[in-house]
Every structure is written in C-alpha cells, then in structure tokens.
C-alpha positions as CSV (number, residue, x, y, z in Angstrom):
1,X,0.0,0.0,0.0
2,X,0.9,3.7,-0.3
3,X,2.2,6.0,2.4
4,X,0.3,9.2,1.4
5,X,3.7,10.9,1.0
6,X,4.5,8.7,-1.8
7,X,0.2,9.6,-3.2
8,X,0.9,13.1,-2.7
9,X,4.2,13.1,-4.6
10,X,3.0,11.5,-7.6
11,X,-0.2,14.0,-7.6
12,X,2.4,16.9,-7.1
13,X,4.1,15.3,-10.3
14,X,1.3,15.0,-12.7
15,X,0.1,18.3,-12.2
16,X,4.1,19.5,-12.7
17,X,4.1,20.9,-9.3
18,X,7.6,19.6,-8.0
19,X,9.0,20.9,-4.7
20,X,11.7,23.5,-4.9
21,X,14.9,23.4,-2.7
22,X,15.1,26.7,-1.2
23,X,17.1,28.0,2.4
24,X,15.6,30.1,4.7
25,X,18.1,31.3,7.6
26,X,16.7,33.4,10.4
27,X,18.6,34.9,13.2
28,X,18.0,33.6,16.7
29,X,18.2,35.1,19.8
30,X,17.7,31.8,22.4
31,X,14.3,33.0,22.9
32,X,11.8,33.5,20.1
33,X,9.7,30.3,19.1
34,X,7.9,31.4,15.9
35,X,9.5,32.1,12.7
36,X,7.7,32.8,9.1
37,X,9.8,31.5,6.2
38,X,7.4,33.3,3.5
39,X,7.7,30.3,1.3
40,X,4.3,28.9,1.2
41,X,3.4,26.2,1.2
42,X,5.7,23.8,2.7
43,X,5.6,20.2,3.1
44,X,6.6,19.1,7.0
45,X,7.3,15.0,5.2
46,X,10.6,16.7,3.5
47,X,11.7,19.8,5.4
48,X,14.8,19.5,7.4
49,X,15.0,21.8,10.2
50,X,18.8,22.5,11.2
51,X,19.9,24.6,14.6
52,X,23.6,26.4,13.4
53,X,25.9,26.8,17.2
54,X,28.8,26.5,18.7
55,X,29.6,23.0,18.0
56,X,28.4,23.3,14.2
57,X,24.8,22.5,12.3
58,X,22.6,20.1,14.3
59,X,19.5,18.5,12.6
60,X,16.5,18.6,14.7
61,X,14.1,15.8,14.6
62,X,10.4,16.0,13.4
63,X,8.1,16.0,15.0
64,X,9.0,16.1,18.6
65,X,11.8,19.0,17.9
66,X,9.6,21.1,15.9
67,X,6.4,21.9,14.3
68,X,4.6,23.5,11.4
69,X,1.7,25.4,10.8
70,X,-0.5,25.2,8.0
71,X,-2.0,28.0,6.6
C-alpha cells in the first residue's frame, strides 16, 4: 500500500508541481519560538530543520523538535 507521501508526490508530479529546494536562515536570539519563512506552502514529510551553534549544524528531529503550521 501507499504511504500518502508517496500519493501526494506522484499527484504533485502529474500536475508538474515539483517541490523547490530553497534556504531560509533566520537569526536567533535563544528566545523566540515562531518564525515565518514566506515560502508557502511547505511540506513538514521533506523539510529538514537545522539549529547552526557552537559545535556546528545540528539536525532537529520531526516532529518532537519542531512543528509547522499550515495556513
């Protein structure tokens, strides 16, 4: 059977709407939650959410590290 990423790629396909890479950086102070990366829509199956520090890039898990709001 399908996972419905797998449906909603090959929909995205025949219509010959493919996902675009794209980076969006936003500065971070240690305290603000909520940032808008104006790129609409996104898809939460194949965004990777990275946290740049001290020690380098770390990749932060879906869903428990992060969420995203539809709109």
């Amino acid at each position: 059977m399908a996972r419905v990423s797998q449906i909603v790629d090959r929909v995205r396909l025949e219509l010959g709407d493919m996902p675009k890479k794209f980076t969006y950086s936003s500065p971070g102070d240690g305290t603000t939650k909520i940032f808008d990366s104006k790129i609409k829509p996104l898809e939460p199956s194949t965004l990777v959410v990275e946290v740049r520090g001290p020690q380098g890039t770390v990749p932060i898990p879906s869903p428990a590290g992060y969420t995203v709001e539809k709109i």
